[in-house]
C-alpha positions in Angstrom: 0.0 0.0 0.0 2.9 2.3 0.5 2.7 2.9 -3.5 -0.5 4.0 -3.4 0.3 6.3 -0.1 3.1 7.7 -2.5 0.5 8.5 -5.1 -2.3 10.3 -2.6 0.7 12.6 -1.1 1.7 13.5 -4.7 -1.7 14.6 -5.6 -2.7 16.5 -2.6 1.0 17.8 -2.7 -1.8 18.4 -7.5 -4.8 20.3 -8.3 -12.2 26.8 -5.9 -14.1 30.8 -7.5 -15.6 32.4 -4.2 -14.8 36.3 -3.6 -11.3 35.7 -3.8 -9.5 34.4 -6.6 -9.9 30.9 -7.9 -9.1 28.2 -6.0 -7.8 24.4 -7.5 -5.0 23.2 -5.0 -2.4 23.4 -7.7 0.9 23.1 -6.8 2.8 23.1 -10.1 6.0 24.7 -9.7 6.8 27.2 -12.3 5.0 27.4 -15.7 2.3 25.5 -16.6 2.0 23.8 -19.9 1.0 25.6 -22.7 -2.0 25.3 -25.1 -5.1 23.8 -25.2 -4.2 20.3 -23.4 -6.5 16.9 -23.4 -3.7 14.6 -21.9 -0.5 14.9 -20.3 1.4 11.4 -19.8 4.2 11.7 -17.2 6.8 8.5 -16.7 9.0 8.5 -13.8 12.6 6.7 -14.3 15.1 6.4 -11.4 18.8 5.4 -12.2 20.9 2.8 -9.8 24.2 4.5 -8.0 26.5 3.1 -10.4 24.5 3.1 -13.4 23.3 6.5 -14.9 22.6 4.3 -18.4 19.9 2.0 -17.5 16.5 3.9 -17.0 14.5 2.1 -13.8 10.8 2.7 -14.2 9.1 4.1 -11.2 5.4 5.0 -12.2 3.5 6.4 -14.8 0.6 8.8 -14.7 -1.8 9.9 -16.8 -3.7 13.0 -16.5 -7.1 13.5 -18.4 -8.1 17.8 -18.7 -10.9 19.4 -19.6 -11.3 22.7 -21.5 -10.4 25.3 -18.6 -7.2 23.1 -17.9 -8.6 21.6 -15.0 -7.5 17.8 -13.8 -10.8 15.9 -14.0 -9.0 12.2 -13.7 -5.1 10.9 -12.8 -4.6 7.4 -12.8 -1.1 6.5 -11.4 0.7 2.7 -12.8 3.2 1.6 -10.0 4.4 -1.3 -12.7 5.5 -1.0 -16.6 2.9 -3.8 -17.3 0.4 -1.6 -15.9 -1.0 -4.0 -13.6 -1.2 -2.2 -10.3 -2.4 1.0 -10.3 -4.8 4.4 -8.4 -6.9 6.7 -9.7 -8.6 9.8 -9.1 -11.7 11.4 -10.2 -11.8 15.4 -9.9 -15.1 17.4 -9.2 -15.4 21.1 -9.5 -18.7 23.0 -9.4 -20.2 25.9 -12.3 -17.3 28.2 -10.8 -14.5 26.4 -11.4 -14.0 25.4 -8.1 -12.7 22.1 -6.9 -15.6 20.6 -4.3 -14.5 16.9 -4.2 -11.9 14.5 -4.8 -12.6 10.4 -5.3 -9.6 7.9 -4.8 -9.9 4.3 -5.9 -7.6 1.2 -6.1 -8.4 -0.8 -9.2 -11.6 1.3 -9.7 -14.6 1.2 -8.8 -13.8 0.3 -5.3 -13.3 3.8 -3.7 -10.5 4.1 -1.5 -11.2 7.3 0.5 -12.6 10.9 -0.5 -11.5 14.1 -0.4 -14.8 16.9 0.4 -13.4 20.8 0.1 -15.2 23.7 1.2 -14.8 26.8 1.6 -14.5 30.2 4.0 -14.1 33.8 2.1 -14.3 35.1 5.5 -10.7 34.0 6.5 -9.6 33.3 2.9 -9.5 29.6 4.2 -10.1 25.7 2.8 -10.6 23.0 4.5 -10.3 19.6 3.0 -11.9 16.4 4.9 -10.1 13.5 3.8 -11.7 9.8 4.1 -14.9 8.3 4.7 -15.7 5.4 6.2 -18.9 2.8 5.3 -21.3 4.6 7.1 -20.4 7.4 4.9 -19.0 9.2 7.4 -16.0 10.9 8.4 -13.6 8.2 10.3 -11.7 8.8 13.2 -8.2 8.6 12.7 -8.1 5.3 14.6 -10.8 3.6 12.7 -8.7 5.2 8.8 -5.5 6.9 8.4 -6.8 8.8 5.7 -9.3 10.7 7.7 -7.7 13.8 7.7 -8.5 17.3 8.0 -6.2 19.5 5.8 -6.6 23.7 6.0 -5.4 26.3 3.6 -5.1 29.8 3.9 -5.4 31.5 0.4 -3.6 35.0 -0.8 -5.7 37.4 -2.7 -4.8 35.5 -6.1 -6.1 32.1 -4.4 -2.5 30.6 -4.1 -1.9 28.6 -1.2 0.0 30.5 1.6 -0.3 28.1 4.5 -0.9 24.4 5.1 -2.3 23.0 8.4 -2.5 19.4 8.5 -4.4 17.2 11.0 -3.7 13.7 12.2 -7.7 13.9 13.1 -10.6 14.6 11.1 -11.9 17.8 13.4 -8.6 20.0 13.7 -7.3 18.7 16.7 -4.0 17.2 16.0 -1.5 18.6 13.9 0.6 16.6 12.2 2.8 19.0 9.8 2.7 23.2 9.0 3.9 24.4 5.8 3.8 27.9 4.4 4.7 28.9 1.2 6.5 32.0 -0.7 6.1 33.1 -4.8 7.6 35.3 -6.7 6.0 38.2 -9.1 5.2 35.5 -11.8 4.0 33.4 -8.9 6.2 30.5 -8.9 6.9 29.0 -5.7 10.2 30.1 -4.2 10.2 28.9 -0.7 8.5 26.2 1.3 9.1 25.6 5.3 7.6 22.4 6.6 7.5 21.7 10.4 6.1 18.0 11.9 4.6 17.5 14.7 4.8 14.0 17.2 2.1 12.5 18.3 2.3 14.7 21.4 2.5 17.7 19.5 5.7 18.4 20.2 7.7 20.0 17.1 10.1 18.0 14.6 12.8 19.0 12.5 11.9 21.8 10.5 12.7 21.4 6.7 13.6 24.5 4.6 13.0 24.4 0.3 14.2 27.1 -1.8 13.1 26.8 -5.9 14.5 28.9 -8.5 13.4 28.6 -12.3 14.9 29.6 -15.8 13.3 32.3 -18.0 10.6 30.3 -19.3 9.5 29.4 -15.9 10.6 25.7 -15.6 11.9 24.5 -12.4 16.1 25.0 -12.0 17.0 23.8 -9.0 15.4 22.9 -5.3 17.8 23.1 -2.7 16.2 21.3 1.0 18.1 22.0 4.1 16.7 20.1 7.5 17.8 21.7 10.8 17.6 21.2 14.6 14.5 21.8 16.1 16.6 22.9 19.3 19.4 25.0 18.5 18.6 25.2 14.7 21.8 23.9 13.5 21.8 22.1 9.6 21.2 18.1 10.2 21.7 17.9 6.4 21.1 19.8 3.0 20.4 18.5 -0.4 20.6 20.6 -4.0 18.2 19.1 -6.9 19.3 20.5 -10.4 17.1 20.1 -13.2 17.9 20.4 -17.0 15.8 19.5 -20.1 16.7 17.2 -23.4 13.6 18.0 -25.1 10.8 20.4 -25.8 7.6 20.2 -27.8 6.4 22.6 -30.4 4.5 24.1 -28.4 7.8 25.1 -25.7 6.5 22.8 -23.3 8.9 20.6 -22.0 9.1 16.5 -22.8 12.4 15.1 -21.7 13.7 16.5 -17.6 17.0 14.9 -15.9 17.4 14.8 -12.0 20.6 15.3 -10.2 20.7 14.8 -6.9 24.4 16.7 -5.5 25.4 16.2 -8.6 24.7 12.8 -9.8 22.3 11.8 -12.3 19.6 10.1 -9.7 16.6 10.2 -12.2 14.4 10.8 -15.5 10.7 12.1 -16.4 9.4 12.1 -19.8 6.5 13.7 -20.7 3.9 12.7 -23.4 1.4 16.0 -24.3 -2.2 15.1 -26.2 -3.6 18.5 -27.5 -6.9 19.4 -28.8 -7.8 19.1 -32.1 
């Protein structure tokens, strides 16, 4: 199950119009692809230590978009035979905004669900994750995907701040993360701080992101540091470069290096509109 843990993470870590700006929970970093998009195939390759020749498939998603560029359905294959996989169905309502969320292993058996609403109030989201058979809300205890996740929004609908619940009423937190962009809003910083089961505070972790002129994603540098006296546990520099690019800019072929080694390999396959 840890695969499909992987995948949930990665698309709450993916994708509503009240008084302030519209809201979808994406978290693409940089630019967005260009053009009128129908499907966006992504495959993930990892390399061994001492063999940066040999691709390693990791997973493979497939991303279905409507018109307005919205995620409508992901399904993620954890094997090159394609014969384990998740998906995910996306709602949104006549606004554009995301209301709900459906996860399923090996469809249609739904896994757990993800229920947004919404506060223009406080410029807030709230995100109850998991139900159980009585179509309710389980405790943490009973599921450990009943969640509750809350956002607090900027005036262009961005995410700002992340406040996420071991428990499914706000009691418990579990991890913090607040978020900085740039003029073009790209995401420039992220600081992440876990919490125990006792609520006492982990190691905070510390991202910087900085992009080329055409908005794709440079380098991610991560530095962890003592939750005491704040001293660097360890650091880590991510430097990305691209081999390939559509006709329409958009970028096909991205290399990994992890401190300098070649760690791993995404290629891209972009459907568009007729």
């Amino acid at each position: 199950m840890t695969r499909q843990l992987l995948f949930i993470n990665v698309l709450m870590l993916i994708i509503v119009s009240t008084s302030f700006a519209q809201f979808t929970n994406d978290r693409h970093q940089g630019a967005k692809p260009k053009e009128n998009i129908d499907t966006i195939i992504t495959t993930k390759y990892r390399f061994n230590k001492d063999d940066t020749v040999t691709k390693i498939f990791e997973n493979k998603t497939i991303d279905a978009l409507n018109k307005k560029g919205q995620v409508t359905e992901s399904d993620c294959y954890f094997t090159s035979q394609n014969s384990n996989h998740t998906s995910a169905t996306f709602s949104y309502d006549d606004k554009g905004n995301l209301t709900d969320v459906k996860y399923y292993i090996r469809a249609p058996m739904l896994w757990y669900e993800s229920i947004y609403s919404y506060s223009p109030a406080t410029r807030s989201v709230s995100v109850n994750n998991a139900i159980n058979k009585d179509n309710k809300l389980a405790r943490y205890a009973e599921n450990p995907q009943a969640k509750l996740l809350v956002f607090k929004l900027d005036n262009s609908g961005k995410i700002i701040e992340e406040r996420n619940y071991r428990d499914a009423v706000g009691k418990v937190l579990e991890i913090t993360r607040n978020f900085t962009y740039n003029s073009k809003g790209y995401l420039i910083e992220m600081n992440a701080l876990p919490y125990d089961c006792n609520q006492r505070p982990g190691m905070p972790v510390r991202f910087l992101y900085s992009y080329n002129n055409t908005g794709n994603l440079l380098k991610e540098v991560s530095t962890q540091y003592h939750p005491i006296n704040h001293s660097i546990i360890r650091a880590s520099t991510r430097i990305y470069t691209y081999a390939k690019f559509d006709k329409h800019h958009n970028w096909l072929v991205q290399n990994i290096y992890i401190d300098g080694k070649l760690t791993g390999m995404v290629e891209k396959r972009i459907v568009y509109r007729k």
